[in-house]
C-alpha positions in Angstrom: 0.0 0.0 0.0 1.3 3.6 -0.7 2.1 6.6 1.5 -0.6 8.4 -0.4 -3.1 5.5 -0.7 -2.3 5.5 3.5 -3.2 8.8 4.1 -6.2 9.0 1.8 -7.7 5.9 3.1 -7.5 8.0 7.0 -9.1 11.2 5.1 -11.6 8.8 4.2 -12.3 7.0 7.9 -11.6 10.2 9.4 -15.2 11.8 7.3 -16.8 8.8 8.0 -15.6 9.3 11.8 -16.9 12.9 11.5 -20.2 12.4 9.9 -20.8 9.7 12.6 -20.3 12.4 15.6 -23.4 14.3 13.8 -26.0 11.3 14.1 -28.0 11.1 17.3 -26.9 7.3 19.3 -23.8 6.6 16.7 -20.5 7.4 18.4 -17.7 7.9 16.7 -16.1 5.2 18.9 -18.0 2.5 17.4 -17.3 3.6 13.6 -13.6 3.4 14.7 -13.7 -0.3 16.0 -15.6 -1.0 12.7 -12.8 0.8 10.6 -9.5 -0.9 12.3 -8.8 1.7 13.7 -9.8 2.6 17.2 -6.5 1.4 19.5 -4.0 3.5 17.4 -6.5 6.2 17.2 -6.7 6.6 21.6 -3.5 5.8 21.6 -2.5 8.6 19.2 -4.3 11.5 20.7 -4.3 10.2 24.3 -0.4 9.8 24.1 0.1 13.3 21.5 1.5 15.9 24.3 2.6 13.0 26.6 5.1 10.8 23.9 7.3 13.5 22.4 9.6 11.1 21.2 6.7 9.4 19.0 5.5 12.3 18.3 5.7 12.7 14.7 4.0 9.2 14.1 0.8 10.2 16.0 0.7 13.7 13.8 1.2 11.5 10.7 -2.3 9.7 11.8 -4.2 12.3 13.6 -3.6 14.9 10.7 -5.3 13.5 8.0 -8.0 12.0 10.3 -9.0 15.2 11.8 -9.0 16.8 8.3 -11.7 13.8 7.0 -13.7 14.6 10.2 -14.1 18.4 9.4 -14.6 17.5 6.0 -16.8 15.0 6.7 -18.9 17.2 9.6 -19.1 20.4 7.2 -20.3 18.7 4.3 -22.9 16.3 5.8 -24.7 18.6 8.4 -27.4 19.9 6.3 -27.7 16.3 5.2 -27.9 15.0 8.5 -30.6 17.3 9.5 -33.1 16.9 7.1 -32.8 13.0 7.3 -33.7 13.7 10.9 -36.7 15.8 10.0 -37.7 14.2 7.6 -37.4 10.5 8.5 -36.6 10.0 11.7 -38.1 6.8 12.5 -36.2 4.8 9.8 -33.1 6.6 10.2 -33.3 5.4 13.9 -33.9 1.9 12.5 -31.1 2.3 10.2 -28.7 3.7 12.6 -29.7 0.3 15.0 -28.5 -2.1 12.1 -25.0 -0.4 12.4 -24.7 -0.5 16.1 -25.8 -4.2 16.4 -22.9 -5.1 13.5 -20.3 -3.8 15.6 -20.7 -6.3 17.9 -18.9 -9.0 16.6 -16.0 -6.6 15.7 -16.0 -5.4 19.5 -16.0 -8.8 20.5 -12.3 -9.4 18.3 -10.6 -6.9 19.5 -9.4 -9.1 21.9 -8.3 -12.5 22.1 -9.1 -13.7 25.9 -13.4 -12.4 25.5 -14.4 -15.6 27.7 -17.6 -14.4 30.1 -16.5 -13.7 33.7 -18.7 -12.9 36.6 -16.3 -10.6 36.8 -16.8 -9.4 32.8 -20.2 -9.5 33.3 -20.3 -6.8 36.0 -18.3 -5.1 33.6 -20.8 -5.2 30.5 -24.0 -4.2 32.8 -22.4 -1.4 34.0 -21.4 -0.3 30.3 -25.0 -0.8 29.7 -26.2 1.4 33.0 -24.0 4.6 31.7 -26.1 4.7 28.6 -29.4 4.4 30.0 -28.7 6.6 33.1 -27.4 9.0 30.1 -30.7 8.9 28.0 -32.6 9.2 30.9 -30.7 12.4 31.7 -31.1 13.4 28.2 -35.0 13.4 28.3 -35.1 15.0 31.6 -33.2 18.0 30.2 -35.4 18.2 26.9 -38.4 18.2 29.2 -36.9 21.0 30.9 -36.2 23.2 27.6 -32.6 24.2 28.7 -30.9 26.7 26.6 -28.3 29.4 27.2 -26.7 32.5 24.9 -23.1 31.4 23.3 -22.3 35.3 22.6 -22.4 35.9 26.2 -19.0 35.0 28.7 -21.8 32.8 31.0 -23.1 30.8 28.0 -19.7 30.3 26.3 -18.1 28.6 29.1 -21.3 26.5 28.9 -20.9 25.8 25.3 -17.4 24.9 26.3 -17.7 22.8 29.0 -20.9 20.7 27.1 -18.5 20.1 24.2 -15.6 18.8 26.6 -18.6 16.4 27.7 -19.2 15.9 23.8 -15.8 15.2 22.6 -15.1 12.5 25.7 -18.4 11.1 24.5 -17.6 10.6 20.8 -14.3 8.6 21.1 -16.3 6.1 23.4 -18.1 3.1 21.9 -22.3 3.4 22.7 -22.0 7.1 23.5 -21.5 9.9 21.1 -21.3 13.7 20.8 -24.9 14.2 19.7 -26.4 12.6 23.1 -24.5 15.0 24.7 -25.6 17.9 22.7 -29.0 16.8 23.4 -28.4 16.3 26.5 -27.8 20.0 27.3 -30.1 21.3 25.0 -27.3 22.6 21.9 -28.0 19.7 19.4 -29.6 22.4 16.7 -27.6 25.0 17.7 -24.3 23.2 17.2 -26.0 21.8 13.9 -26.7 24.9 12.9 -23.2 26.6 13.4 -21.3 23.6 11.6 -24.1 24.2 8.5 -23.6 28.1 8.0 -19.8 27.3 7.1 -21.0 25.6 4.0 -22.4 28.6 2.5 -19.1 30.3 2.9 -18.2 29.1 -0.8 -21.1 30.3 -2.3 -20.4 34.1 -0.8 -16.9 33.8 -1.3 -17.7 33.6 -5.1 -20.0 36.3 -5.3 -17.9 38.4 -3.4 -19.6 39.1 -0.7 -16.5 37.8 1.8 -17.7 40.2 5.1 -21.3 39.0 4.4 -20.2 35.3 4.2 -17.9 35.8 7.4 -20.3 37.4 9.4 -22.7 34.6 8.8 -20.7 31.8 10.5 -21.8 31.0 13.9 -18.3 31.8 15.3 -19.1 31.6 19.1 -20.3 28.3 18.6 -18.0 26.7 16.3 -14.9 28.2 18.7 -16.3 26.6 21.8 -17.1 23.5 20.0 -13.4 23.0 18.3 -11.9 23.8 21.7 -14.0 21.7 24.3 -14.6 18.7 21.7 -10.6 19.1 21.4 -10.1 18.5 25.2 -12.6 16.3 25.6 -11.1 14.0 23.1 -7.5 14.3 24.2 -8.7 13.4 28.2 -11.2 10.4 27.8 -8.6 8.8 25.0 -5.5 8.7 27.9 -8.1 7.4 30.2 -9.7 4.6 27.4 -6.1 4.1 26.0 -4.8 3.6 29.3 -7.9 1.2 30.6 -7.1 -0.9 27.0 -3.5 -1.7 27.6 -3.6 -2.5 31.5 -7.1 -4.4 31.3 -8.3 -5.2 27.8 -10.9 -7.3 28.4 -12.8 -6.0 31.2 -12.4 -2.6 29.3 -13.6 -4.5 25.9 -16.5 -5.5 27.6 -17.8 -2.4 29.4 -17.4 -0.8 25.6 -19.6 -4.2 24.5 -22.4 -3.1 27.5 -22.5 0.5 26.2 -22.6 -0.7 22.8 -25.8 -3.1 23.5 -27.4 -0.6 25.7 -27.0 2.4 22.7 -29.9 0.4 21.4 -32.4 1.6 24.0 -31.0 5.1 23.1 -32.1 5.0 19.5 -35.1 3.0 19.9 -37.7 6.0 18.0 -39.7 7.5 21.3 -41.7 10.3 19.2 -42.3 11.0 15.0 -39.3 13.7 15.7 -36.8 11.8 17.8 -34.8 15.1 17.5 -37.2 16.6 19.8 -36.7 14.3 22.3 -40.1 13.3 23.5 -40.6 10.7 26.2 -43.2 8.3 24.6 -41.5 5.1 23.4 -43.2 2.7 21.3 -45.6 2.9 19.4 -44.0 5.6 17.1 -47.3 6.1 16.1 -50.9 5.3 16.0 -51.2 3.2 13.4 -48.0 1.7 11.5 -49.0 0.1 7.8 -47.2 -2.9 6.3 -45.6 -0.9 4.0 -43.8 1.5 6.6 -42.5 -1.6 8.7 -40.8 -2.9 5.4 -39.2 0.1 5.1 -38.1 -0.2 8.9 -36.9 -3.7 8.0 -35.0 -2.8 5.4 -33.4 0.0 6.9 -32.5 -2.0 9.7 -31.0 -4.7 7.3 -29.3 -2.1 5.1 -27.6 -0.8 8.4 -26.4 -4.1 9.6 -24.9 -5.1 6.6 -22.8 -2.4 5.9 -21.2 -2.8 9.4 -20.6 -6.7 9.2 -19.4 -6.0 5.7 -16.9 -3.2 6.7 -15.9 -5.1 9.8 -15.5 -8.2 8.3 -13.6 -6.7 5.4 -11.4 -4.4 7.9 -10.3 -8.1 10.0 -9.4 -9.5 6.4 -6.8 -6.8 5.2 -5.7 -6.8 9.0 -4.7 -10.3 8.7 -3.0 -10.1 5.3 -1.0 -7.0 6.5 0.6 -8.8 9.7 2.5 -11.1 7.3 4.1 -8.2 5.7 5.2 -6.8 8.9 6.7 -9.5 10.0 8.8 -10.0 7.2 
């Protein structure tokens, strides 16, 4: 494999990673463990300020990964959005066919994954996290919090809600989006990372201060820097957790992987909104919308198995090279 088929192949997971951290109940983690990639990628920014002497290495990774993430987050936001709107219910199903195919990828990363009272422990408290998380989620939607990012008060809380974000998106079952939702910045944060798009349409009819002034600056600071420090922390402590107990570690990651389920399980027609009814999305559900649901679900599951199954493949045939 090339240097530059190498680096373009990390743009590529690194958009995927970032258009990931936009959908509501799919962490970035879990897009990582289907892509290969999520030991060096802790490892790398957990380990960036700490192992100067490796430095260069981690930079060689993390560059063109972060690069795919902004590209990835920039151009997809609007996308992401009106998928939301406009067809929540099957996106949720769709989105629950790529968690559930990351479970046989979690359950490799690993060789010792035999069940352990003690392992088991370990998986049911993964699984609490996420439902105490949700719960906490709907509780703050019920109570309509909100607060100004152009003021000093509300950018430290911007801040601080994206340090929460950016732990949550490097760990498998939990993502940036819950935590958005969580403290009531989801569409505010959407709609900051959306006005950059129409920067290139300004830009070429000349309107430059008009295109600046449209970005949603206080947002997108306070985002870049808490999701920054968020990431950077909760990597150390999940890179850390991995190399001195792996499998206990692996298995919490399975428990909050299992329990994400409950989080995108559709509770309203808008599950953007956040209401607190669960099933039945709806009165009446016809034949021809549950097929829909099916297939979603079906399309969503494949595409993990596929890519993790592909991912373990070129995995094995590359550990022959390196040891020759």
């Amino acid at each position: 494999m090339t240097k530059l088929w190498s680096v373009a192949l990390l743009v590529f997971k690194g958009i995927v990673y970032g258009v990931t951290n936009l959908l509501p109940g799919i962490g970035g983690g879990l897009i990582l463990i289907i892509l290969g990639i999520y030991r060096q990628f802790v490892s790398s920014v957990g380990n960036f300020f700490l192992d100067l002497k490796n430095w260069r290495k981690h930079l060689a990774f993390l560059v063109p990964m972060m690069l795919g993430a902004a590209i990835g987050m920039v151009l997809f936001a609007k996308s992401v959005t009106y998928l939301m709107e406009q067809y929540p219910v099957i996106s949720m199903f769709f989105f629950m066919g790529l968690v559930i195919g990351t479970i046989p990828a979690v359950l490799k990363q690993t060789p010792d994954m035999r069940l352990t009272p003690g392992r088991l422990v370990a998986m049911l408290i993964g699984v609490a996290i996420v439902v105490l998380f949700k719960f906490a989620e709907r509780q703050s939607m019920q109570a309509g919090w909100s607060t100004n990012p152009a003021s000093p008060g509300g950018f430290v809380y911007y801040l601080l809600s994206n340090v929460a974000a950016g732990g949550a998106s490097v760990t498998p079952g939990m993502d940036g989006s819950y935590v958005w939702m969580l403290t009531g910045i989801y569409k505010d944060v959407m709609a900051a990372i959306s006005s950059v798009t129409g920067l290139r349409a300004a830009f070429g009819s000349g309107g430059i201060c008009e295109a600046l002034a449209s970005v949603h600056w206080a947002v997108l600071i306070a985002t870049g820097i808490g999701a920054v420090v968020g990431i950077v922390f909760i990597s150390k402590l999940i890179d850390v957790a991995l190399k001195r107990w792996p499998s206990v570690t692996y298995y919490v990651i399975l428990g909050l992987v299992i329990a994400s389920i409950y989080g995108l399980w559709p509770s309203s027609p808008n599950a953007v909104e956040g209401s607190v009814t669960l099933w039945p999305v709806s009165a009446t559900v016809t034949a021809r919308e549950v097929l829909f649901l099916v297939l979603a679900f079906a399309v969503g599951l494949g595409i993990t198995l596929f890519a993790g199954s592909r991912e373990a493949k070129l995995k094995a045939e590359q550990e022959p090279e390196a040891r020759t």
